[in-house]
PyMOL Python script that loads the backbone (N, CA, C, O; Angstrom):
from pymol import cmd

cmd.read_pdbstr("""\
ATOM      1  N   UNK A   1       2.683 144.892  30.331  1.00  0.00           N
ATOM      2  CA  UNK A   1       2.509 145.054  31.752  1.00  0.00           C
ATOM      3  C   UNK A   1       3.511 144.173  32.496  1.00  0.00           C
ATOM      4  O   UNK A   1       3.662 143.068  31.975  1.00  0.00           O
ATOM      5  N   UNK A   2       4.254 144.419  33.634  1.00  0.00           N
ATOM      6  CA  UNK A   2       5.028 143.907  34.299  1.00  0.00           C
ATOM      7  C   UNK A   2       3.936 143.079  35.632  1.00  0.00           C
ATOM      8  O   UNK A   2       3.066 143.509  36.389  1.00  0.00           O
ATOM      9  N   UNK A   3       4.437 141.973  35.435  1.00  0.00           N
ATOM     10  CA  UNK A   3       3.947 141.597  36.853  1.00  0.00           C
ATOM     11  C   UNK A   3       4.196 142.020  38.255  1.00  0.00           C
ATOM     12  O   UNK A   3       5.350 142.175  38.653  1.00  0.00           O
ATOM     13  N   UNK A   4       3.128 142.222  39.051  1.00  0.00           N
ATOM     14  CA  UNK A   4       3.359 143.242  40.245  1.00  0.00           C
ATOM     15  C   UNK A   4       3.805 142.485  41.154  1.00  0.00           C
ATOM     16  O   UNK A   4       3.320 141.433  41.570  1.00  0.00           O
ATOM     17  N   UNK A   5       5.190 143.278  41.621  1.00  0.00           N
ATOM     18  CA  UNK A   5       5.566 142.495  43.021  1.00  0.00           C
ATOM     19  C   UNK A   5       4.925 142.722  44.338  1.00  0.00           C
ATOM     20  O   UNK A   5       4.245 143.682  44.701  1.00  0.00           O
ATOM     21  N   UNK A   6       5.336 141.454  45.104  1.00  0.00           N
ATOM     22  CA  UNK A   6       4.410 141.065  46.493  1.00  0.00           C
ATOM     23  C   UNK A   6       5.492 142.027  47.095  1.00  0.00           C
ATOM     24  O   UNK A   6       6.490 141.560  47.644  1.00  0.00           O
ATOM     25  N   UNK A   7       5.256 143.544  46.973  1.00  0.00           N
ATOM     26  CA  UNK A   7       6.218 144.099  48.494  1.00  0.00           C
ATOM     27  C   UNK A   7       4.934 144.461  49.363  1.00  0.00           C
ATOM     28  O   UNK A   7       3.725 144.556  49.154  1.00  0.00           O
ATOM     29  N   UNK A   8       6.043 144.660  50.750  1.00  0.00           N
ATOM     30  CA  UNK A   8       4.866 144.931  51.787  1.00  0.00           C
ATOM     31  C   UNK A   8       5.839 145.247  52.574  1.00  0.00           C
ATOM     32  O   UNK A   8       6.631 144.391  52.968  1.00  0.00           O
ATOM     33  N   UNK A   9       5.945 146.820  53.001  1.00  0.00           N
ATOM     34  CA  UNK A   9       6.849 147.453  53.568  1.00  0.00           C
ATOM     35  C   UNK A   9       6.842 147.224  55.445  1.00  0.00           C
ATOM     36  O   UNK A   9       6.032 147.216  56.372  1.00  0.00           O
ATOM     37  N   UNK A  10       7.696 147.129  55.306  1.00  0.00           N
ATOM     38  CA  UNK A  10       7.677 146.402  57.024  1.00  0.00           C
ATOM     39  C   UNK A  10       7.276 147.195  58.135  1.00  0.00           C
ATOM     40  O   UNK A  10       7.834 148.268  58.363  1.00  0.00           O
ATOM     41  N   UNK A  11       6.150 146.659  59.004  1.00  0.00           N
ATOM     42  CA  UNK A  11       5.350 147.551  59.994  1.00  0.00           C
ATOM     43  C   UNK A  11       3.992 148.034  59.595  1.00  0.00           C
ATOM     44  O   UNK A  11       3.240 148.703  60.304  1.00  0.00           O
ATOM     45  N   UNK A  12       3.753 147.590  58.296  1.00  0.00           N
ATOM     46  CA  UNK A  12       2.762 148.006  57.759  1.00  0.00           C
ATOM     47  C   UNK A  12       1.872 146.875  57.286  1.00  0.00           C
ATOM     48  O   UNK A  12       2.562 145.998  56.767  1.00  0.00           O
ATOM     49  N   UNK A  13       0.623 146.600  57.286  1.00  0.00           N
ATOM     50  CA  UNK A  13      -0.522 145.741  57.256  1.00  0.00           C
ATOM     51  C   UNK A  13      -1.387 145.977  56.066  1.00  0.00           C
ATOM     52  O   UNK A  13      -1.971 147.043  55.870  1.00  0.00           O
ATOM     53  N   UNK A  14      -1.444 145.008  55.331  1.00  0.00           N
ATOM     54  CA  UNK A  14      -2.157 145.154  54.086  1.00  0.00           C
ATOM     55  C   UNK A  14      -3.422 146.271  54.274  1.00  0.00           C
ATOM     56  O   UNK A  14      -3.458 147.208  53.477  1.00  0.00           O
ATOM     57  N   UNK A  15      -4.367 146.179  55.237  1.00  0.00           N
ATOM     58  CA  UNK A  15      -5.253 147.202  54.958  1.00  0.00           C
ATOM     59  C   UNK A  15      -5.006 148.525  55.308  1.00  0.00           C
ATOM     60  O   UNK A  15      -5.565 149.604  55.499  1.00  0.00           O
ATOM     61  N   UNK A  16      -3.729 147.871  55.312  1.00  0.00           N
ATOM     62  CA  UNK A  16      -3.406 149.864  55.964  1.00  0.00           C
ATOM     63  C   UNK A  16      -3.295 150.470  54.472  1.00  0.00           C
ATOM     64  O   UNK A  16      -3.830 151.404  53.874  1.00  0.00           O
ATOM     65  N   UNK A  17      -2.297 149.439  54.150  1.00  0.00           N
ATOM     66  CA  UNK A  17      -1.701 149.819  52.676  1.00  0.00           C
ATOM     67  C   UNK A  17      -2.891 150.679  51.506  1.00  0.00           C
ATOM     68  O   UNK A  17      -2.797 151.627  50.726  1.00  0.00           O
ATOM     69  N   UNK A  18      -4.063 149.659  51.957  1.00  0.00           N
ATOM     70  CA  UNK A  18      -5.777 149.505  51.014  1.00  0.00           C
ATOM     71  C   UNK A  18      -6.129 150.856  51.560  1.00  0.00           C
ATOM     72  O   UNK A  18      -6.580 151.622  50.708  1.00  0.00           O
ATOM     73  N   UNK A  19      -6.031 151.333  52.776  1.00  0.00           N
ATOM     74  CA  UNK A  19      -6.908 152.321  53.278  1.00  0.00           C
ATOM     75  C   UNK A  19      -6.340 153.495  52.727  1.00  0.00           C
ATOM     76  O   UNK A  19      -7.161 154.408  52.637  1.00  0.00           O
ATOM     77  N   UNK A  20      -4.947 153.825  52.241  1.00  0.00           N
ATOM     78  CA  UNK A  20      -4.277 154.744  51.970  1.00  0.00           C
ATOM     79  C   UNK A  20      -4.124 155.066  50.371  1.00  0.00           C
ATOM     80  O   UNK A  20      -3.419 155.943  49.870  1.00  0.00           O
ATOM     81  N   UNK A  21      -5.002 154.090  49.679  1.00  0.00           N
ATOM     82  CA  UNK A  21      -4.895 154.553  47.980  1.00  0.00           C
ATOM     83  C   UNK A  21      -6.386 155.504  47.881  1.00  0.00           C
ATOM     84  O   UNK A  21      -7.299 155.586  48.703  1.00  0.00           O
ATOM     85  N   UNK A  22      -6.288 155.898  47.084  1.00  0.00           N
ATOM     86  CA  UNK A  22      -6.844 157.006  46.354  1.00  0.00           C
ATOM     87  C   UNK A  22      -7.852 156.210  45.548  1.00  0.00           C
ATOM     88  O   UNK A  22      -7.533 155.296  44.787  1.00  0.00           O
ATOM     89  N   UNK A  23      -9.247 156.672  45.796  1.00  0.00           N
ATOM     90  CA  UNK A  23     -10.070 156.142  45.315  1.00  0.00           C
ATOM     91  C   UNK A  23     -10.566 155.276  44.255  1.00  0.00           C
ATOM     92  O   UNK A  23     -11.285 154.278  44.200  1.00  0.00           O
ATOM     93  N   UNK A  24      -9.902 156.041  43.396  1.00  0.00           N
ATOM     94  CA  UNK A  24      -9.641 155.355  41.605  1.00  0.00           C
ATOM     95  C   UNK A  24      -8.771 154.207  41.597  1.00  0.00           C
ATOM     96  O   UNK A  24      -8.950 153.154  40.985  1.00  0.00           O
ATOM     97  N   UNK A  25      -7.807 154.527  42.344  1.00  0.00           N
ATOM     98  CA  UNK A  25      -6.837 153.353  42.550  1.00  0.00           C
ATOM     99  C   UNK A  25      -6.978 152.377  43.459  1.00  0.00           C
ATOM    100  O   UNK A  25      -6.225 151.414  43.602  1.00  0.00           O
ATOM    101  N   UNK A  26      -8.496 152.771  44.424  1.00  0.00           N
ATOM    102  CA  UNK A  26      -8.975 151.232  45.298  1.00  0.00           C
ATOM    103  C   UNK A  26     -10.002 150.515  44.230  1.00  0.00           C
ATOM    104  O   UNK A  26     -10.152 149.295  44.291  1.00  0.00           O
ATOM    105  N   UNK A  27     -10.572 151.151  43.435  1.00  0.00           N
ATOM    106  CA  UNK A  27     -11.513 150.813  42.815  1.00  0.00           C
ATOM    107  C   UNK A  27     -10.424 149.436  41.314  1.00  0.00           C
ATOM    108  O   UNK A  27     -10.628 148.268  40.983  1.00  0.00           O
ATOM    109  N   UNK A  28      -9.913 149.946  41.105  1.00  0.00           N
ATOM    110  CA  UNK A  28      -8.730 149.330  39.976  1.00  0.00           C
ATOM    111  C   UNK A  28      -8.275 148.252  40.606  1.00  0.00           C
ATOM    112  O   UNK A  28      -8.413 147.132  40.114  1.00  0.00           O
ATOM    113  N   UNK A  29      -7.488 148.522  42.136  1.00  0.00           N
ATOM    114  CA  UNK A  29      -6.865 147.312  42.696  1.00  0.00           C
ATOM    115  C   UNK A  29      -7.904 146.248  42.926  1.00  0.00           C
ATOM    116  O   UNK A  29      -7.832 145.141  42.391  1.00  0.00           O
ATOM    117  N   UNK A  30      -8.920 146.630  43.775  1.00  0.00           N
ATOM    118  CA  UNK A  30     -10.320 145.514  43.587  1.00  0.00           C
ATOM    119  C   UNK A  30     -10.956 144.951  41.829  1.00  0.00           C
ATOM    120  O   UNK A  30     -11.653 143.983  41.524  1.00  0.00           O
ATOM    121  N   UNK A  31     -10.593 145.602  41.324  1.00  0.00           N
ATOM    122  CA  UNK A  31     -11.690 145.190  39.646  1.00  0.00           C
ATOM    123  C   UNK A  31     -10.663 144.191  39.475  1.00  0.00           C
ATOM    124  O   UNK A  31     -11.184 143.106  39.218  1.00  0.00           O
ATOM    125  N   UNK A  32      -9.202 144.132  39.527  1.00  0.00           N
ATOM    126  CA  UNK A  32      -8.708 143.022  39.293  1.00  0.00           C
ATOM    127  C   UNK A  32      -9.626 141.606  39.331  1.00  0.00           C
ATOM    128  O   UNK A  32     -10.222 141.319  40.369  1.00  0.00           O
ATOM    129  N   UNK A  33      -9.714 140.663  38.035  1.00  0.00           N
ATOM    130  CA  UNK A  33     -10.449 139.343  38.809  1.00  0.00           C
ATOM    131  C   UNK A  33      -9.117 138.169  39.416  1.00  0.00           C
ATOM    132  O   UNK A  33      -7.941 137.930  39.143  1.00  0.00           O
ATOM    133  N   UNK A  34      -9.879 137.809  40.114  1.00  0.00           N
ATOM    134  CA  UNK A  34      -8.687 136.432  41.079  1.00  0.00           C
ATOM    135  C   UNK A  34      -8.427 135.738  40.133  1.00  0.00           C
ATOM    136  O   UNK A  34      -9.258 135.883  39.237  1.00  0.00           O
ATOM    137  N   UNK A  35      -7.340 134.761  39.818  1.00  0.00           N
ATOM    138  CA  UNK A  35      -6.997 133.573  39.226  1.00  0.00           C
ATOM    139  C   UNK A  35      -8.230 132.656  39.925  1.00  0.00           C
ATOM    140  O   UNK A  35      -8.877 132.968  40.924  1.00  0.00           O
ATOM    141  N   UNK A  36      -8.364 131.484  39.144  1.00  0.00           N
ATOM    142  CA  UNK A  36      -8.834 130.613  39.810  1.00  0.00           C
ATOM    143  C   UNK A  36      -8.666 129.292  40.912  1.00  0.00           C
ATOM    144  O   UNK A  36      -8.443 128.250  40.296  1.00  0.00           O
ATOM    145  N   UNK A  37      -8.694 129.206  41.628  1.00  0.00           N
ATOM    146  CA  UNK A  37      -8.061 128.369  42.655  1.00  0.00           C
ATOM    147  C   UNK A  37      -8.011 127.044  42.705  1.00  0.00           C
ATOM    148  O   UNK A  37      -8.960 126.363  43.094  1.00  0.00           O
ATOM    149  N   UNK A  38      -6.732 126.503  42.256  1.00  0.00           N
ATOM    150  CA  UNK A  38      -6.492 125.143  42.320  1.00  0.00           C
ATOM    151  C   UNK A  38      -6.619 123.969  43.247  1.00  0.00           C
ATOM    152  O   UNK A  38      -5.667 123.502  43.872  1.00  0.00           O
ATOM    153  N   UNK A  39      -7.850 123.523  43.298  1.00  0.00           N
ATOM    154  CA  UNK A  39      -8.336 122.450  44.438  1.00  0.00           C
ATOM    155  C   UNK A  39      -7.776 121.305  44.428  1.00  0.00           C
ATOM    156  O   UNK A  39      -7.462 120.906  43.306  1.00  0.00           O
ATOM    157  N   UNK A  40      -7.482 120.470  45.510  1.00  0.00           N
ATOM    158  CA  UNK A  40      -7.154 118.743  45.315  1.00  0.00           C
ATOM    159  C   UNK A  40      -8.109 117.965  44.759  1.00  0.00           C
ATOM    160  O   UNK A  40      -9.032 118.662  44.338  1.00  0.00           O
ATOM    161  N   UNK A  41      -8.267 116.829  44.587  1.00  0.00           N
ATOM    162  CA  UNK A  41      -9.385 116.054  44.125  1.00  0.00           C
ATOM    163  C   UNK A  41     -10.569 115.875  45.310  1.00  0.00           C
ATOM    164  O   UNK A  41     -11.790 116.024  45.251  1.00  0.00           O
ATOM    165  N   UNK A  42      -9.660 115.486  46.426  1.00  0.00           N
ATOM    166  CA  UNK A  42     -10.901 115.401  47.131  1.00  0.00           C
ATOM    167  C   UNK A  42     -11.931 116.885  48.237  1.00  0.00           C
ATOM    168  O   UNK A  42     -12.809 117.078  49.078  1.00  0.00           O
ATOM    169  N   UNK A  43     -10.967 117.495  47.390  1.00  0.00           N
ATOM    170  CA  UNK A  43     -11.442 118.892  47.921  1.00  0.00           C
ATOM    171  C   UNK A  43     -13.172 119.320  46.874  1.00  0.00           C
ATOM    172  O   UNK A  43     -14.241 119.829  47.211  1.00  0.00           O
ATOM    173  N   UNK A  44     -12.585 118.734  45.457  1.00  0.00           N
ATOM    174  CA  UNK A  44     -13.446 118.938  44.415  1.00  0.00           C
ATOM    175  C   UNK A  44     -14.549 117.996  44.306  1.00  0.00           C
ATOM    176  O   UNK A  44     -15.573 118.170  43.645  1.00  0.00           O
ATOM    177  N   UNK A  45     -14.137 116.597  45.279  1.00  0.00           N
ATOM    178  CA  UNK A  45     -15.467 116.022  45.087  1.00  0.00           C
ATOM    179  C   UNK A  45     -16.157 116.047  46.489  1.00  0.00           C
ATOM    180  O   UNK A  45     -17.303 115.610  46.592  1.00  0.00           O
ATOM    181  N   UNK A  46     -15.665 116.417  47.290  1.00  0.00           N
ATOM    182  CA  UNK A  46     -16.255 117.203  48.501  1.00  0.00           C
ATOM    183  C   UNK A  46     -17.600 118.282  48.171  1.00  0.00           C
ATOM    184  O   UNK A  46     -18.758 118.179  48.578  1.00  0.00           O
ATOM    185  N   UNK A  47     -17.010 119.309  47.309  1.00  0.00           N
ATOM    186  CA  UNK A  47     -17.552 120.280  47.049  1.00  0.00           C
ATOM    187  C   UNK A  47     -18.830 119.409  45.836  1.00  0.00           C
ATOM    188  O   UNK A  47     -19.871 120.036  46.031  1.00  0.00           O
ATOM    189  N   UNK A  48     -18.995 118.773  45.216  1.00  0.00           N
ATOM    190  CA  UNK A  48     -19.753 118.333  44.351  1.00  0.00           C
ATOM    191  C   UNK A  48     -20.774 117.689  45.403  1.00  0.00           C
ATOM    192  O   UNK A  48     -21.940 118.085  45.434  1.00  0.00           O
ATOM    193  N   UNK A  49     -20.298 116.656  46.290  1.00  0.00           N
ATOM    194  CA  UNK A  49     -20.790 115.926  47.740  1.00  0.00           C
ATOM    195  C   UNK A  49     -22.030 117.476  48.012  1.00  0.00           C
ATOM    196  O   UNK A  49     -23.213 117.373  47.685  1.00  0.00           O
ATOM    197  N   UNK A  50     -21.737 118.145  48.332  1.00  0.00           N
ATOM    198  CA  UNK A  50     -22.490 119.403  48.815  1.00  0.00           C
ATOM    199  C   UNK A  50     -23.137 120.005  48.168  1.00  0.00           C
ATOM    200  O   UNK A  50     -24.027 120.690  48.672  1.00  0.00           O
ATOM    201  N   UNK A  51     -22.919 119.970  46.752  1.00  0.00           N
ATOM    202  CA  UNK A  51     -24.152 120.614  46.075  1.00  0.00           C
ATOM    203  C   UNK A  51     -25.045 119.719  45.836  1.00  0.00           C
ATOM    204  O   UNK A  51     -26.204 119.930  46.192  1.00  0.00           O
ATOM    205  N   UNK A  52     -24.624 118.311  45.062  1.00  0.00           N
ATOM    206  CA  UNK A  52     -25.937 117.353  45.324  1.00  0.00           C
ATOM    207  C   UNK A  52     -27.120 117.268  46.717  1.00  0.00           C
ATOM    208  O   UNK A  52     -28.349 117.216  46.715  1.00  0.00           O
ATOM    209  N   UNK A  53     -26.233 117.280  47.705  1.00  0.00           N
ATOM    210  CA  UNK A  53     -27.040 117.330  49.111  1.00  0.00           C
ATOM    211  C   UNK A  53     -27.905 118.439  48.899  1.00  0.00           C
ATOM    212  O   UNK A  53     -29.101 118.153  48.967  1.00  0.00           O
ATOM    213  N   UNK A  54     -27.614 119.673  48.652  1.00  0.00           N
ATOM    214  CA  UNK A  54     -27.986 121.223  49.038  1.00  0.00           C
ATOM    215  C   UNK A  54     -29.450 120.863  47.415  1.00  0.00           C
ATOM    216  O   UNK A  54     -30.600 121.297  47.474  1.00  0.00           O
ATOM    217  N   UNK A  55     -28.959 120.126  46.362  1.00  0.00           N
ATOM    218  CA  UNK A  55     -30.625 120.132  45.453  1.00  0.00           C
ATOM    219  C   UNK A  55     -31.508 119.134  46.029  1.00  0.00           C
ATOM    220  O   UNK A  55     -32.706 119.382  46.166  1.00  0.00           O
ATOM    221  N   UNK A  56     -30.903 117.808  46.443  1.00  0.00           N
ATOM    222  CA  UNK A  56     -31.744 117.577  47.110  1.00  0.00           C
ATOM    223  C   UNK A  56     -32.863 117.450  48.097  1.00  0.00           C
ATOM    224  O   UNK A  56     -33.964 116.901  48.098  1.00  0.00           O
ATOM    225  N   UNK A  57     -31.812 118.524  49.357  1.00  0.00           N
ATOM    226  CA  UNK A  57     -32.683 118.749  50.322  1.00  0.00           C
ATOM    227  C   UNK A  57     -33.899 119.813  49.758  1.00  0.00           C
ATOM    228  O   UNK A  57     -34.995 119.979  50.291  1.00  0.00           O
ATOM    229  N   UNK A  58     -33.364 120.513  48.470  1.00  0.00           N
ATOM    230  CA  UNK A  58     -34.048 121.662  47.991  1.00  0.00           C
ATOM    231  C   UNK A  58     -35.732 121.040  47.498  1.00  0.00           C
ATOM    232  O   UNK A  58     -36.913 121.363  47.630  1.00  0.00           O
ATOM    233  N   UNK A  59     -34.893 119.955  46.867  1.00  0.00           N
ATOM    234  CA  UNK A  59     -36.318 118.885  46.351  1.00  0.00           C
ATOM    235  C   UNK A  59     -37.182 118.683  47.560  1.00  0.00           C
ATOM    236  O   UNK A  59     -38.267 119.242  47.402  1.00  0.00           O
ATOM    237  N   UNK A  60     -37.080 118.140  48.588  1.00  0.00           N
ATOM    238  CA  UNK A  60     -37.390 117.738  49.520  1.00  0.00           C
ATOM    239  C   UNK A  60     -38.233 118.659  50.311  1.00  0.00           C
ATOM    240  O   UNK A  60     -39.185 118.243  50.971  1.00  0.00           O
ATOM    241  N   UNK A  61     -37.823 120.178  50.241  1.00  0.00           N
ATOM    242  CA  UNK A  61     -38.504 120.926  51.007  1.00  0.00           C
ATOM    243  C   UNK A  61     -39.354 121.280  49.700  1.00  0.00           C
ATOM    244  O   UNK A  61     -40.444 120.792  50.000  1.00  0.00           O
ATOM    245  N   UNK A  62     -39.482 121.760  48.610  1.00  0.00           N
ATOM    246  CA  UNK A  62     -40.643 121.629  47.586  1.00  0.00           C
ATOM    247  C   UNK A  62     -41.261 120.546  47.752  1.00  0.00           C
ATOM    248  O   UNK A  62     -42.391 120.996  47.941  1.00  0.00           O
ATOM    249  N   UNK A  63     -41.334 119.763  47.803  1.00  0.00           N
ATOM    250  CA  UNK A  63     -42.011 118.290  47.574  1.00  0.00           C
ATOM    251  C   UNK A  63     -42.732 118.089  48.792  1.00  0.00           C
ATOM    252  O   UNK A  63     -43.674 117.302  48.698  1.00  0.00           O
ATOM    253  N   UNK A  64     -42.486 118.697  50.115  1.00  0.00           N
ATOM    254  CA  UNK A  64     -42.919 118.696  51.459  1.00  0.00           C
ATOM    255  C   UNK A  64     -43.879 120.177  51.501  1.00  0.00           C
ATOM    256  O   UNK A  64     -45.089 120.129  51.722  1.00  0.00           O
ATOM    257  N   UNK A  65     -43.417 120.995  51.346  1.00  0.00           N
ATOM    258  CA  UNK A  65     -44.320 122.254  50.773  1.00  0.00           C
ATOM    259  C   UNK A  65     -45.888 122.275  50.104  1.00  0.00           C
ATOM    260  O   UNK A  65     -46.961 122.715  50.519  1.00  0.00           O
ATOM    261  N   UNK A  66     -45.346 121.362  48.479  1.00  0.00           N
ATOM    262  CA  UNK A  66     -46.652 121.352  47.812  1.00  0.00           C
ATOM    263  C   UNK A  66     -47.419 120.101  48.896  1.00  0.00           C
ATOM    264  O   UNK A  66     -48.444 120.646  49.305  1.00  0.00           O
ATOM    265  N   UNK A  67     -47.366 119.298  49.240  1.00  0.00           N
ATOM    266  CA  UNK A  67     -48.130 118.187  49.998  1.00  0.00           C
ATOM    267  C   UNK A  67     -48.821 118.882  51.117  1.00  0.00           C
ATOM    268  O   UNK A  67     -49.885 118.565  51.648  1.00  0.00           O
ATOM    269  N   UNK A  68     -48.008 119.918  51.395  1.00  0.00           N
ATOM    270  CA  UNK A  68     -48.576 120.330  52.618  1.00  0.00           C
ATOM    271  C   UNK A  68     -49.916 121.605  52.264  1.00  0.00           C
ATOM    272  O   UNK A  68     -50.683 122.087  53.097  1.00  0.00           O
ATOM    273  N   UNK A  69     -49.865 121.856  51.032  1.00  0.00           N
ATOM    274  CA  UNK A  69     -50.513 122.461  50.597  1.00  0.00           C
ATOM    275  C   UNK A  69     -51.651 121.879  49.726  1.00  0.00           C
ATOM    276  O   UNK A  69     -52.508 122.639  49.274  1.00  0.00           O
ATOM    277  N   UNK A  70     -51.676 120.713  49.508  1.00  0.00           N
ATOM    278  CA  UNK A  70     -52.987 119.837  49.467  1.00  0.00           C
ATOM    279  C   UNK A  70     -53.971 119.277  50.260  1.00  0.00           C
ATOM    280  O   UNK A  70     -55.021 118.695  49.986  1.00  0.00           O
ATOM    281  N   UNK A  71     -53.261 119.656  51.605  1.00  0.00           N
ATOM    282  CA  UNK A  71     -54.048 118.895  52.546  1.00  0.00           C
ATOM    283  C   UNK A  71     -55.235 119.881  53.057  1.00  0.00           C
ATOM    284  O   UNK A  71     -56.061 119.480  53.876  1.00  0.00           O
TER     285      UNK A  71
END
""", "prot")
cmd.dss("prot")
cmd.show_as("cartoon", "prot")
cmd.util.cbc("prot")
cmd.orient("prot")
């Protein structure tokens, strides 16, 4: 397989490009999967920062839930 070049014919807008393939061939261009995206460090411990928060608060609203359901 050749790697596909980035053309993009001038005057013309990527979803135009998308709107104009043929079904089989929107379905193919989407199944492609993405590479994965190379983050900075503090982009990555940002993102870690946020999931700890997001189980905790998760704890927090269980833990506030069942109490409230003893009373």
């Amino acid at each position: 397989m050749q790697p596909e070049a980035k053309f993009q014919p001038e005057g013309h807008h990527e979803s135009q490009l998308i709107e104009s393939l043929e079904p089989d061939q929107l379905v193919a261009a989407v199944a492609k999967p993405l590479p994965r995206l190379k983050l900075s460090r503090p982009v990555r411990i940002a993102l870690w920062a946020v999931r700890i928060f997001v189980l905790i608060i998760s704890a927090l609203v269980v833990y506030t839930f069942i109490v409230k359901l003893m009373e």
